[in-house]
C-alpha positions as a printed Julia matrix, in Angstrom:
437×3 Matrix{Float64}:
 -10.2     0.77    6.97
 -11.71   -2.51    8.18
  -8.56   -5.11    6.99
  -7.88   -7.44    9.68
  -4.49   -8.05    7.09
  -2.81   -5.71    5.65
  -0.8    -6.95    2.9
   2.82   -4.96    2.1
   4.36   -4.29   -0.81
   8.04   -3.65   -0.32
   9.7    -1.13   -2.79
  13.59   -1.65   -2.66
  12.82   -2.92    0.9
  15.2    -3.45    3.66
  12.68   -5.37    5.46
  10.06   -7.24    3.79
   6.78   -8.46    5.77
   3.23   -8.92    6.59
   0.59   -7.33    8.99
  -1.81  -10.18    9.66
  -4.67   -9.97   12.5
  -6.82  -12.37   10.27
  -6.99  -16.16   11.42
  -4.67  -18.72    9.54
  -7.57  -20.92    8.91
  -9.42  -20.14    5.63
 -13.35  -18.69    6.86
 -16.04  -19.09    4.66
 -19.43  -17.0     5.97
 -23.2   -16.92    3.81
 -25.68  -18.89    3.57
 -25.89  -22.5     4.28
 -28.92  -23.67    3.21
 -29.36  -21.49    0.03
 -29.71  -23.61   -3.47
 -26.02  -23.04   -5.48
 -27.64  -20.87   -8.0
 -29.06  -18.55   -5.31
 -25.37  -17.53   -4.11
 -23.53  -15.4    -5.4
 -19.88  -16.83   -4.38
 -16.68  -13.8    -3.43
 -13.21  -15.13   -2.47
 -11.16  -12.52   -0.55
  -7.81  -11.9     1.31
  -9.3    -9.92    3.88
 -12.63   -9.63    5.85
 -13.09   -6.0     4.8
 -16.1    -6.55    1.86
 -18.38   -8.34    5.14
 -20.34   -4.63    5.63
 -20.33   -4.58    1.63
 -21.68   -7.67    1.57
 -24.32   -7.25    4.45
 -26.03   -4.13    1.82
 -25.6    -5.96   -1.21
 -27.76   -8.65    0.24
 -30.65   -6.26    1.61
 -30.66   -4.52   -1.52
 -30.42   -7.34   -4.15
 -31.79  -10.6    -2.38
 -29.16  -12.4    -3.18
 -27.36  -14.32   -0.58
 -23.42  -13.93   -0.86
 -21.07  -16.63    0.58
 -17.62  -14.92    1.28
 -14.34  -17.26    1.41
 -11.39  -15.64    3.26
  -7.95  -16.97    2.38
  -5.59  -15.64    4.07
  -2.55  -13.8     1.76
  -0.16  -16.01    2.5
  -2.06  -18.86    0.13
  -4.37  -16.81   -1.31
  -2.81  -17.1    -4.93
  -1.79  -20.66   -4.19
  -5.8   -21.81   -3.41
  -7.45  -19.33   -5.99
  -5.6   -19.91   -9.04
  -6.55  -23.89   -9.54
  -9.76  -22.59   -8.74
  -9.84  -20.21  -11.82
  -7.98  -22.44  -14.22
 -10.71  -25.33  -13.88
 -13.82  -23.28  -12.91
 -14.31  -25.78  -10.44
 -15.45  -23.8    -6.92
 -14.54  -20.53   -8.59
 -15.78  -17.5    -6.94
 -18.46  -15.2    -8.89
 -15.65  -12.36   -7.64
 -12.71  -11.89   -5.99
 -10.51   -9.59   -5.63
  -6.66   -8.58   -5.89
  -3.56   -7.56   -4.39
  -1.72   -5.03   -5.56
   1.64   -7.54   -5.35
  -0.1    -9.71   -8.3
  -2.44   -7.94   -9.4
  -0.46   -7.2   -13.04
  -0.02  -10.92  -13.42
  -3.9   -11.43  -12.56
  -5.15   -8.78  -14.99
  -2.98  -10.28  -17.8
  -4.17  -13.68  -17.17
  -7.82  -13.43  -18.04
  -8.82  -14.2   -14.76
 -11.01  -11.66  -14.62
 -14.01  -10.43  -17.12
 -13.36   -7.45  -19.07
 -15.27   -4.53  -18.14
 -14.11   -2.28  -20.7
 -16.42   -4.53  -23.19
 -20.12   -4.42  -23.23
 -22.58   -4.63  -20.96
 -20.29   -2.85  -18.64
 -18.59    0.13  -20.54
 -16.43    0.89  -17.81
 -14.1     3.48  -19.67
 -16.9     5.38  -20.22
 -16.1     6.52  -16.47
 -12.7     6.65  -16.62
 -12.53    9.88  -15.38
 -14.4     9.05  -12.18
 -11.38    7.73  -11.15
  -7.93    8.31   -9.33
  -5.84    7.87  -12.63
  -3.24    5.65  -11.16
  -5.66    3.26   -9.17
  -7.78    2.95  -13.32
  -4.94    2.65  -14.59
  -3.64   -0.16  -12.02
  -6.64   -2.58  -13.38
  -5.41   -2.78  -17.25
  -4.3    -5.35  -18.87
  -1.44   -5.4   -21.32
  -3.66   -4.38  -24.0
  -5.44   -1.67  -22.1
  -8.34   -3.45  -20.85
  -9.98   -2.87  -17.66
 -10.32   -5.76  -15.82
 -10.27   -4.85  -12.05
 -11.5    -1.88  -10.45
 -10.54   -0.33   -6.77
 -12.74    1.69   -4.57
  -9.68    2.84   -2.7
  -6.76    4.87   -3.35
  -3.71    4.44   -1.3
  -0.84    6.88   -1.3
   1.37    7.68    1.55
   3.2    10.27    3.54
   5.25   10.43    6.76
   3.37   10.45   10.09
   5.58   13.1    12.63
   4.72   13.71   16.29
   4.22   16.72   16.64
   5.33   17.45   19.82
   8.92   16.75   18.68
   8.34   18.81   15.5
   7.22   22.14   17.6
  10.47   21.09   19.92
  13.16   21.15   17.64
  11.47   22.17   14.38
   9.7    25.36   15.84
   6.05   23.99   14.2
   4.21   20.81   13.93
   2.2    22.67   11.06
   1.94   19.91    8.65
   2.91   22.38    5.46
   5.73   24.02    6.6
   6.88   20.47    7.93
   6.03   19.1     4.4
   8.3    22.23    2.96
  11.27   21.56    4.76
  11.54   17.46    3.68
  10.74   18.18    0.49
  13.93   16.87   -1.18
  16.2    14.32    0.45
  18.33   17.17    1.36
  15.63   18.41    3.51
  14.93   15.2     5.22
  18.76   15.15    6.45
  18.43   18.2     7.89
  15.55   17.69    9.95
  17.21   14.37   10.82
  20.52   16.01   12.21
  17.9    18.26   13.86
  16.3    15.69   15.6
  19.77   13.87   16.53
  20.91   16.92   17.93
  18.18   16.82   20.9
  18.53   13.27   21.02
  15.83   12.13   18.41
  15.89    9.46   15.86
  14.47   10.57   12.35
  12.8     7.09   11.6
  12.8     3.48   13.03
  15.0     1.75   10.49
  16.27    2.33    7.26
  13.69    1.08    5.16
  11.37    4.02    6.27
  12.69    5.65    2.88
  12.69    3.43    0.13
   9.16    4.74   -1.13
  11.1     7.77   -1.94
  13.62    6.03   -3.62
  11.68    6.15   -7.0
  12.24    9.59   -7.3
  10.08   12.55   -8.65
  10.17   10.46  -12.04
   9.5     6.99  -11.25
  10.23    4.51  -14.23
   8.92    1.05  -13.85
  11.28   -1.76  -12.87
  11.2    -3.66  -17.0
  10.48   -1.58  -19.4
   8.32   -2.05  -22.83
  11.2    -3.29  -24.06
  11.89   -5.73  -21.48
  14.44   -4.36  -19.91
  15.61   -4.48  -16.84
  15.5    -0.07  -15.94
  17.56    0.18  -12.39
  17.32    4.58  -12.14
  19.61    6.8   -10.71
  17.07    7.74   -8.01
  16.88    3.61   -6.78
  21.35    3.88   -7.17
  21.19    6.89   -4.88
  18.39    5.19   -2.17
  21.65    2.84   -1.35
  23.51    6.08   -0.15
  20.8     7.5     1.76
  20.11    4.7     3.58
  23.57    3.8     4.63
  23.92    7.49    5.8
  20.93    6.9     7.44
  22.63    4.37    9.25
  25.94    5.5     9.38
  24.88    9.29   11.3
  22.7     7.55   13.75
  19.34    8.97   12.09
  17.5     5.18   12.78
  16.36    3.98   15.57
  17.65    0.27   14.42
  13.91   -0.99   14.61
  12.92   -2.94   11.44
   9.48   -3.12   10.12
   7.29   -4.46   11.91
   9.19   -5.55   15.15
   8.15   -4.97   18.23
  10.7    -2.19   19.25
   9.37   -0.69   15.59
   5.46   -0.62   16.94
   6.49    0.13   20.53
   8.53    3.5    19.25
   4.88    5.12   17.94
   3.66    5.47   21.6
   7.29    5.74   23.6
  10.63    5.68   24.16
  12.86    2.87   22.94
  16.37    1.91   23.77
  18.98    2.06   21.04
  22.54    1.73   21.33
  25.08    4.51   20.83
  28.81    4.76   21.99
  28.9     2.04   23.13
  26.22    2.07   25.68
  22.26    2.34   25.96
  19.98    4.72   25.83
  16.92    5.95   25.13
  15.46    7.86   22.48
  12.09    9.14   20.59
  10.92    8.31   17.2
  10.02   11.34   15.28
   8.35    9.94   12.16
   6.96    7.1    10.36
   6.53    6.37    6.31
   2.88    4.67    5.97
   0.1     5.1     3.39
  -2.98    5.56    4.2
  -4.31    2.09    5.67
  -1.28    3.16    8.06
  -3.42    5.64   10.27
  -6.32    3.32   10.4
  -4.84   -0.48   10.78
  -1.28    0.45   12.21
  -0.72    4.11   14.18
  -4.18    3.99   16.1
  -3.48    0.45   17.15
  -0.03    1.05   18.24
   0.25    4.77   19.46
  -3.28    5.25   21.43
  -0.98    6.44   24.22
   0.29    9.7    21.68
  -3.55   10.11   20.28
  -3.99   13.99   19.0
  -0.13   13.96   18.57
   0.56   13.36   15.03
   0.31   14.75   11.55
   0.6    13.63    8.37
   3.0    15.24    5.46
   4.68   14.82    2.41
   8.29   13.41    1.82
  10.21   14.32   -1.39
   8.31   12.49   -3.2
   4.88   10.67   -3.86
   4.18    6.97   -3.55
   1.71    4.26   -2.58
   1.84    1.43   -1.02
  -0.91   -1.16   -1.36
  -4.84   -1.31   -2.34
  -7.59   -4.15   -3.39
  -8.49   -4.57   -6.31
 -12.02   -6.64   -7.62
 -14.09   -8.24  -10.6
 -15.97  -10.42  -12.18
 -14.14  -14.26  -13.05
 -14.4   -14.67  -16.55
 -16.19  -18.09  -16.06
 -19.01  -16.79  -13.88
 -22.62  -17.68  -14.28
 -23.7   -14.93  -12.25
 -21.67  -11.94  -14.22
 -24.58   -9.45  -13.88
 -25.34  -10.1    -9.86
 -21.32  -10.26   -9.56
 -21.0    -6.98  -11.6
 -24.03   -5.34   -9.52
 -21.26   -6.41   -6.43
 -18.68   -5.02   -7.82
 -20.5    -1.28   -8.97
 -21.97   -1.54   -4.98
 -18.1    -1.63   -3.91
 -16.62    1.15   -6.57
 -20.06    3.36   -8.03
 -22.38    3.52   -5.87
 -22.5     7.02   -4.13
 -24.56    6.49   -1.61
 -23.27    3.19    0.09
 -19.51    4.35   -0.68
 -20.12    7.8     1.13
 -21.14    5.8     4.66
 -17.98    3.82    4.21
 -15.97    6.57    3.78
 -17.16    8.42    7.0
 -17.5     5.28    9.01
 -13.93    3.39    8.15
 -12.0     7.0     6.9
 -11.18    4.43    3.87
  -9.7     7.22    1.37
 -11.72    6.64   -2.14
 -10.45    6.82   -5.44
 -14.09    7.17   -6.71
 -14.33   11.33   -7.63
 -17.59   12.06   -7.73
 -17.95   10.8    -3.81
 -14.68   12.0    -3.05
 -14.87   15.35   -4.72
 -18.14   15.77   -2.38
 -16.97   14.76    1.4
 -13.18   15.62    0.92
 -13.21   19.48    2.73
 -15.34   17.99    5.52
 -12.95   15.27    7.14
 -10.92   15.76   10.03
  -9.39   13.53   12.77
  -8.87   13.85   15.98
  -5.52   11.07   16.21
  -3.82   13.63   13.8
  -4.55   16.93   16.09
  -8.48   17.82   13.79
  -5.83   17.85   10.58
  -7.72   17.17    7.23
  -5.87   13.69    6.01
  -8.12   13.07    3.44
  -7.78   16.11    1.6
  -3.64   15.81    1.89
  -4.15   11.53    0.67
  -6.21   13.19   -2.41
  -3.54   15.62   -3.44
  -1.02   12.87   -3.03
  -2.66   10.28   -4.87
  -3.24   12.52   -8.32
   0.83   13.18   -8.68
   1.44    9.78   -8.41
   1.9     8.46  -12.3
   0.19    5.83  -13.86
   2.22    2.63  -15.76
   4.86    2.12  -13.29
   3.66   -1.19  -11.75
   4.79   -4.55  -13.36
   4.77   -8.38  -12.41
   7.9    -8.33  -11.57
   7.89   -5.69   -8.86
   7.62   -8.54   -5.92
  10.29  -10.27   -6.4
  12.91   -7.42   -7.9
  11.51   -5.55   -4.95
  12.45   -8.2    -2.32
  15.93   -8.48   -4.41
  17.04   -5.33   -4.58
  16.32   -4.54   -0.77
  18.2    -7.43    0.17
  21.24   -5.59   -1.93
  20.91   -3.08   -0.14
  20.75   -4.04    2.79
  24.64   -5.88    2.33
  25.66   -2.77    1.56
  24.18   -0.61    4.43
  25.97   -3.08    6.49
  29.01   -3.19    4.84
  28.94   -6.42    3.82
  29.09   -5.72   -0.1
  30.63   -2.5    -1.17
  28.03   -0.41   -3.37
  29.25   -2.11   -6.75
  29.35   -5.67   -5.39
  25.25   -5.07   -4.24
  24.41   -3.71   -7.56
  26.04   -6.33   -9.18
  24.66   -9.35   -7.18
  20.9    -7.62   -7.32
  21.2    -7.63  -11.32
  22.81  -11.13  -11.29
  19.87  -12.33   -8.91
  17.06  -10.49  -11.07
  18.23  -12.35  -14.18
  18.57  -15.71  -12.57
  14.97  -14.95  -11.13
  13.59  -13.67  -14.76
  15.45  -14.68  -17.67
  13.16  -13.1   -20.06
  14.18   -9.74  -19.32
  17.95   -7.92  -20.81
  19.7    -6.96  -17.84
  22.93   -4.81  -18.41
């Protein structure tokens, strides 16, 4: 994947941040001298739709101007933008942490209406990533050439040490169930090991074979037993010494993919190895390769108990567009078109949720950072048992809550009641709409 920012969502995080390689300063690239109605204008959050771009214009004549905003005002500049109409892009895309509050809005045209027909190819499609671009009355308004589920990236080295294999199915077997995972984590302590870098590593799991959404259809706030039971695993996590105490995205966090990190333990220092880290896909591409070139050819990639994903762009047409047929002919380049999305498959090992490419190239990919293992064909299985409907606009922000709960408790700050209570007391004071028990 080509993102120079990766943009997190954090699911019952303890840690909540942001990947960003891209330049602070907003970067607007395409022709200069081109009359207004000869551009075809795209807003983005990350550089990755410049190669996109490059064909579209060689194939359509149509010069493109592309505006990067970085994420961290991306919503902030675009929305005015799409409210007046007044330097609104022709399309833009979306981030999966508003993208529910976009589609709703009417930001973006609906391709479910004619000329575009787009549920006509519904079925092309990852359901969950479809599904993702809906609006509340079932309206497709964004679509995704990506798909983006996860797993947990082990070295195997440490899993043919202590585990006896680094085969990534009969790894993927034995953390099955959160039962499994604390095994293999008293495993690993045993030779001196650390399971994961931090806590957090496991609240993607913490939605549970059955993931509800966070508000229900009847606005209500839904807090499952799986989420109530993520507060005991991760203080066990932390309480057995099955962490290496490195949150997201700190430096001891990167610097445990490619060695050994210091942790403290009775009382004293010492060092330790990292066996495994929970990423989605963008994670082998933008994060693991960066950060662990010095333990190339010694990972895998498996399941945990459960499915999840974490991430993806989204993109349409603005409702107010002039251009709606050039923008649309963007858009079908990024999501439909065989031939251009089949290069950027094999060139950025961007996982598709487009089938009929997908359903092609999948039994042919291999790479050599994960030991020759086939990662697309493992992201593929992954992404069709993850279910469709659980995303809502309030995932952000109960997301961000709710890790912060837990987090007092894994620390012993709050006992487990006290964090429940305070995360459903801060949810209503942040959303007053919804019924919270």
């Amino acid at each position: 994947m080509r993102k120079k920012l990766v943009s997190l969502l954090s699911i019952g995080a303890l840690s909540v941040g942001v990947l960003g390689a891209c330049s602070n300063d907003e970067e607007t690239s395409g022709s200069e001298t081109a009359s207004k109605d000869d551009v075809l204008k795209v807003w983005s959050f990350t550089d990755e739709l410049k190669e996109p771009i490059k064909t579209y214009e060689e194939r359509n004549g149509v010069k493109v101007e592309l505006t990067i905003v970085p994420i961290a005002d991306y919503p902030t500049k675009l929305k005015p933008a799409l409210e007046s109409g007044v330097g609104a892009p022709d399309v833009f895309t979306g981030e999966i942490a508003f993208l529910k509050q976009w589609v709703d809005a009417g930001y973006w045209e609906n391709l479910s209406d004619e000329p575009y027909n787009v549920n006509e190819i519904a079925d092309d499609y990852i359901p969950y990533v479809f599904d993702l671009g809906k609006d509340k009355e079932g309206n497709v308004r964004a679509l995704s050439w990506q798909t983006t589920p996860g797993g947990v990236y082990y070295k195997r080295s440490l899993a043919k040490e202590v585990l006896g294999t680094d085969d990534p199915t009969e790894i993927g077997n034995m953390m099955s169930s959160m039962d499994g995972v604390f095994e293999v984590a008293e495993k690993m302590k045993q030779k001196g090991y650390r399971m994961f870098p931090d806590e957090g590593a496991i609240r993607w799991f913490s939605q549970g074979a059955n993931p509800e959404a966070w508000v229900n259809d009847k606005n209500e706030l839904v807090l499952t037993q799986d989420k109530i039971d993520y507060m005991d695993y991760a203080k066990e996590l932390r309480e057995k010494q099955y962490t290496a105490l490195a949150p997201e995205w700190s430096p001891s966090w990167f610097e445990g993919m490619s060695k050994p990190i210091k942790v403290k333990e009775g009382g004293k220092e010492v060092e330790t190895q990292v066996f495994s880290y929970v990423l989605p896909t963008w994670g082998l591409h933008s994060v693991l390769k960066d950060s662990a070139k010095d333990t190339a050819g010694d990972w895998a990639v498996t399941n945990g108990p459960s499915p999840y994903f974490w991430g993806g762009t989204w993109l349409g047409v603005y409702e107010g567009s002039k251009n709606k047929e050039a923008a649309y002919d963007f858009v079908k380049l990024m999501t439909q078109d065989e031939e251009f999305l089949t290069g950027w498959a094999e060139e950025t090992g961007d996982v598709l949720s487009y089938k009929p490419v997908t359903d092609k190239i999948k039994d042919d990919f291999s790479d050599e950072f994960l030991g020759g293992q086939n990662n697309y064909e493992f992201f593929l299985d992954q992404a069709d048992e993850i279910t469709p409907g659980i995303v809502t606009k309030y995932d952000q922000q109960l997301d961000t809550l709710y890790g912060a709960s837990v987090l007092q408790y894994v620390e012993g700050k709050k006992s487990k009641d006290e964090a429940i209570a305070e995360f459903k007391k801060q949810a209503k004071n942040a959303y007053p709409d919804i019924t919270v028990d």
